[in-house]
N, C-alpha and C positions, 0 to 999 in steps of 0.2 A: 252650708250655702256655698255656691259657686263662685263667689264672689274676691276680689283680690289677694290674687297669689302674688306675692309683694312684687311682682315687677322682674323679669326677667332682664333689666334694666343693669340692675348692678353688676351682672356681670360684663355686660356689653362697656358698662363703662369704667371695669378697669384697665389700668393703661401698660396694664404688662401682664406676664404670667404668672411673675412675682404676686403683683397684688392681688390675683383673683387666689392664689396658694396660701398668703397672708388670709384673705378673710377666712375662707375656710379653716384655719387653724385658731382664727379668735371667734367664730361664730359659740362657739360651744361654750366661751368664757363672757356671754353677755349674759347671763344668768343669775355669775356672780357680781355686776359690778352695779348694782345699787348700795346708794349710802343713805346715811339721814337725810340727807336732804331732800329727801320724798315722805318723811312722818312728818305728819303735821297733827298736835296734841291741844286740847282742852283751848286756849284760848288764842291759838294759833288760826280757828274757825269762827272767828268772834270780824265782822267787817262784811260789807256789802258784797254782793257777787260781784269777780271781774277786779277787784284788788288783792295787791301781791303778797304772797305771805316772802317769800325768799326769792332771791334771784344770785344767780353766778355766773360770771364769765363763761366761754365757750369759744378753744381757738377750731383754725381750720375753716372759719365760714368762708364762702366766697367774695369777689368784686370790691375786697377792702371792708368789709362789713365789720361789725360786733354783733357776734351772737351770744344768747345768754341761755342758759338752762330757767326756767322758770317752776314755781308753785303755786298755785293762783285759788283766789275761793271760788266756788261755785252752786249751784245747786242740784239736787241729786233727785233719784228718779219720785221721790214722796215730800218732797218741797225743801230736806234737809239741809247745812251747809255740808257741804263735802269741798278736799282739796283736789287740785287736779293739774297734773305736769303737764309744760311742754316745751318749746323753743321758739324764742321772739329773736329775729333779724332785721339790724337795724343797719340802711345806708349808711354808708359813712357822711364825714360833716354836718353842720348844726343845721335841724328840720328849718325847713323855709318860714314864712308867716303863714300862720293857718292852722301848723303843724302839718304832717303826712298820713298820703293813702296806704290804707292797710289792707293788703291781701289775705284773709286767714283760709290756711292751705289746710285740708281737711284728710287724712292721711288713708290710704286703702290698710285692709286687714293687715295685721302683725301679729296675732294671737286673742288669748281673752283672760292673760294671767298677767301680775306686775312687771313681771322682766321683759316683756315687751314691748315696752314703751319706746315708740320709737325716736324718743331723745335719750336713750340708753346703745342705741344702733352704731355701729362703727360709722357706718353711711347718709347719717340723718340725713345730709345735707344735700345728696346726690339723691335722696331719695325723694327731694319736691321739686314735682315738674317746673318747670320755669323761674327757678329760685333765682338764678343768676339774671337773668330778662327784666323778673322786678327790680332786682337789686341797683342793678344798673340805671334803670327809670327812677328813683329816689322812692319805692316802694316796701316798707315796712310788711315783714314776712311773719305774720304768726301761727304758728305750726303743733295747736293740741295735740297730745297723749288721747286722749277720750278718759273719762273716770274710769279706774279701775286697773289703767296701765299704767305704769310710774308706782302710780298711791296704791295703796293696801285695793285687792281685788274682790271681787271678780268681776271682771269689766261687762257692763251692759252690751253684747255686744249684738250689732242691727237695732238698737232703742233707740229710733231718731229723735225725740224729745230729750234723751238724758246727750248726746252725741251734738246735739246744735247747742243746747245751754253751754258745752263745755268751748264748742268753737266761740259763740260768741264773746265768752267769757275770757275767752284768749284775746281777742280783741280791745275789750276794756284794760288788759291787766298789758298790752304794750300799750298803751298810753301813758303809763306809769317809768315807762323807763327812760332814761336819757337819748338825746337826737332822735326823739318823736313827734313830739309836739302833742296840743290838742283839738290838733283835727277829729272830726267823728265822723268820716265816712271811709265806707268797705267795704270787698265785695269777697265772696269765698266761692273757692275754689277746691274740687276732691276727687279722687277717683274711685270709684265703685263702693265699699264699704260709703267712704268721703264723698262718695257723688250722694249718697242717701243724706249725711249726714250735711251736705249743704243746701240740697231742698227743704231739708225740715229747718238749715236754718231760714229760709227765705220764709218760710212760716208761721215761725213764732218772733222772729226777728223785732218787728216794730211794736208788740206787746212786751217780750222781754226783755228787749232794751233800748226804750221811746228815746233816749238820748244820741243814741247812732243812728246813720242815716246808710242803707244796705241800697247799694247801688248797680248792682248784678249777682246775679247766680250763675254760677261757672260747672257744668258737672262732667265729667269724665266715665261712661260704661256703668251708668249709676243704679244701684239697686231700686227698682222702683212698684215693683208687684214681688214682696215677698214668697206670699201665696203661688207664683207660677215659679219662682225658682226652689223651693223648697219641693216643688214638685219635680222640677227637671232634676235637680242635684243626684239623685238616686243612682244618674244613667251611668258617671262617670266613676273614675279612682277620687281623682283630686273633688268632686261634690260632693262624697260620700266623707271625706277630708272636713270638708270646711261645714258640711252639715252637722260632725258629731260636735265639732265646737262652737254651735247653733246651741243644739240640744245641750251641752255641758251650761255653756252659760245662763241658756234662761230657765233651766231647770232651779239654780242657784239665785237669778235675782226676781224673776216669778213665782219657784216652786212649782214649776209644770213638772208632771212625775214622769220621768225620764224612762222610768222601770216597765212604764206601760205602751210605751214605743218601741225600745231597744233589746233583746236580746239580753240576759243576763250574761252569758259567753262574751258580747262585744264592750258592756261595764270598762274593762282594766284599760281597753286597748284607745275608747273615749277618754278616757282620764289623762292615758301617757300624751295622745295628740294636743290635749287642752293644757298638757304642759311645755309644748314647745313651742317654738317663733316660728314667723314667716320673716325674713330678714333680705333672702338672698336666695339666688338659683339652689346652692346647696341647702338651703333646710328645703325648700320645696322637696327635693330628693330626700332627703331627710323625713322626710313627712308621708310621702309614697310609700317608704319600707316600712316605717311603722302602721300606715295606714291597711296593709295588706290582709289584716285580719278580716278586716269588715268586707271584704270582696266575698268572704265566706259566709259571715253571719254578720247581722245589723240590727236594722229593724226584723220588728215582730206583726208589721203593719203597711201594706201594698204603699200608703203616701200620705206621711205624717201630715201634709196643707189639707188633709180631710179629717182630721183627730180634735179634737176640741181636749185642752184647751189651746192648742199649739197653731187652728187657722185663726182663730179669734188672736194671737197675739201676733200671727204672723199680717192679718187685716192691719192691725192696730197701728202696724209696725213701716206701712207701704205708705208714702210720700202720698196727698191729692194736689192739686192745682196751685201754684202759688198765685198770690192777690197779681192781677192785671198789671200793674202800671210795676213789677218787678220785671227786668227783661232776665232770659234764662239764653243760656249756653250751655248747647249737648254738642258732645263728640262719643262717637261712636264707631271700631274697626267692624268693618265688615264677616270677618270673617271669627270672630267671639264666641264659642258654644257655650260663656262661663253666662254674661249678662246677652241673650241675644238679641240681635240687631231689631228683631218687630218687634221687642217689649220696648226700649229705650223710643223708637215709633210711634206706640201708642200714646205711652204719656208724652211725646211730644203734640200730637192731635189732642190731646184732653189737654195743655196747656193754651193751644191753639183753640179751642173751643170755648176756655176761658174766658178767650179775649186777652192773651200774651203775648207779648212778644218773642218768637224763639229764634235761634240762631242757630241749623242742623248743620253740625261739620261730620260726613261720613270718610271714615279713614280708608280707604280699598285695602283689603289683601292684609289685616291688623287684628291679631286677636285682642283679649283679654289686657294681659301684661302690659303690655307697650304703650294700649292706647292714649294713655298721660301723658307718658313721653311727647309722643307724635303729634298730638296735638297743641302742646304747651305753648308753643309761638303763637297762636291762631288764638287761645284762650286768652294770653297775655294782652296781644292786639286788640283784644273784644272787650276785656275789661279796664285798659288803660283811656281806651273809647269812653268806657261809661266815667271813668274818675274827670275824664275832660267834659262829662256832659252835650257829647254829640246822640243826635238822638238815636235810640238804639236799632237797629234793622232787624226784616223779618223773614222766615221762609215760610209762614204759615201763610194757607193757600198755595202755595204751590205743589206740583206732585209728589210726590215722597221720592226721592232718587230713586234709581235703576242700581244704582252701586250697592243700596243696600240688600239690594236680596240676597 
């Protein structure tokens, strides 16, 4: 899949030469640095979804915050409990009356193996759009791992059903911590991978967790017709990248048989990519030179979105309409060949069709990467809108911009 190449962001945002020379010299050692505190054993899984198994400190967050590494229960793609990491940032001083609003920030691709996990990331914290925005507004940041990263693997990865239980579930599990309060309302926020995984949560939202109150849908470049990108992915290096670790994970938590797609020659070369990270401009390069096998040999089949059982789970896998009265926010760069500009279009008219209310932010001249960035202030603004309860605005009905072509 085409879909988030973790953000060309981190490089842009470090502040010397030094520190972009520093990551690249720790990227390689984020592999090794999990500890127990991502096993969770026998009755360690014993408590409702969205309560904490452990929690630990976390310095370095921004705007005076506490940030914590979390474990949290949840439930897994067959109704299981499963644990699931991630990082909750809390404003500083004691939550108001009410408690506070929770942003749960929904993360673009990282990988689909443990070491992943992007509270394992030297960058977590640069790495969520508008983290500082909220923080500063008294806005509560919860930031899943997705099952699979952090905790024992192999992460679901595109399963927006097992990817909204975990975001939600992030959600319940900072209510548990100190200067939060128990407020219950939230709105989530993701980019690409994370834009999927917040439509789906806007979907099961009010069944799976009748006790929160989901106040916007925020999404960024969002996967939203599987099916057509699993078909475009082909054309590219980096599609063909993010599609063998498509194929690697759902072969593993589906059993879709991989062997009748791929190339036996291209096997080793899927396995190595499905063991590294997306983190940083350098593993993206990182990921190119390994990836350069499959320019040669890949698939065994003109476009896996026609293979069964692979369009059937990639169907299964594609966001539809959220309920009417959720308002949604899309952002969208113009210039994107990863999620393109008329797919994020469509499902905005089929939200619109609904009977939704949508909110189109198109970015000019903005691929893939950045679009979270770039829109973060504009997302913040939309969502701080909904926690005050002003009524939410629409662009449905009007023409589809000119910028988006």
């Amino acid at each position: 899949m085409k879909l988030a190449f973790r953000s060309f962001a981190v490089a842009t945002r470090c502040l010397t030469a030094l520190a972009c020379v520093a990551a690249l010299a720790l990227s390689a050692g984020i592999a090794n640095a999990q500890t127990p505190f991502y096993q969770a054993y026998g009755n360690d899984l014993v408590g409702p979804p969205g309560t904490l198994i452990r929690s630990e400190p976390m310095m370095f967050a921004p705007a005076g915050a506490q940030a914590y590494r979390v474990l949290y229960r949840s439930t897994g793609l067959h109704g299981e409990p499963v644990a699931v990491s991630g990082v909750i940032i809390v404003p500083p001083g004691p939550a108001p009356a009410g408690g506070r609003p929770i942003v749960a920030w929904a993360h673009p691709t990282t990988g689909v193996v443990p070491h992943c996990a992007p509270s394992l990331a030297i960058f977590v914290f640069q790495q969520m759009a508008g983290l500082r925005q909220l923080i500063e507004q008294g806005v509560v940041v919860a930031a899943t791992d997705y099952p699979g990263l952090g905790t024992p693997g192999p992460h679901p990865y595109l399963v927006g059903d097992s990817e909204a239980r975990s975001v939600i579930d992030s959600v319940r599990a900072a209510r548990e911590l100190p200067g939060v309060g128990s407020g219950n309302i939230f709105a989530v926020w993701g980019h690409s991978q994370g834009g999927q995984a917040s439509l789906y949560t806007g979907l099961i939202a009010k069944s799976y967790a009748p006790e929160l109150r989901l106040v916007g849908v925020a999404a960024a470049a969002p996967a939203t017709s599987l099916v057509t990108l699993m078909g475009d992915d082909f054309k590219t290096s980096g599609g063909k990248n993010l599609t063998a670790m498509t194929l690697w994970s759902w072969s593993r938590v589906f059993g879709a048989p991989i062997d009748k797609v791929v190339v036996p020659e291209a096997i080793p070369t899927v396995d190595r990519l499905a063991g590294e990270c997306i983190e940083s401009i350098f593993d993206i390069v990182a990921r190119r030179r390994t990836e350069k096998p499959l320019e040669e040999q890949f698939l065994s089949v003109p476009n896996i979105a026609n293979v069964e059982p692979w369009r059937s789970l990639a169907t299964r896998n594609s966001p539809g309409a959220l309920p009417s009265q959720i308002p949604l926010f899309l952002a969208q760069g113009t210039t994107d060949d990863l999620v393109r500009p008329e797919v994020t279009r469509a499902y905005m008219q089929r939200q619109c069709k609904a009977g939704g209310r949508v909110t189109m932010m198109w970015v000019p001249g903005v691929g893939h990467g950045l679009v979270a960035r770039d829109s973060a202030d504009a997302a913040v603004a939309w969502m701080m809108d909904r926690f005050s309860g002003r009524p939410a605005p629409s662009d449905c009905g009007r023409q589809s911009q000119a910028s988006a072509q």
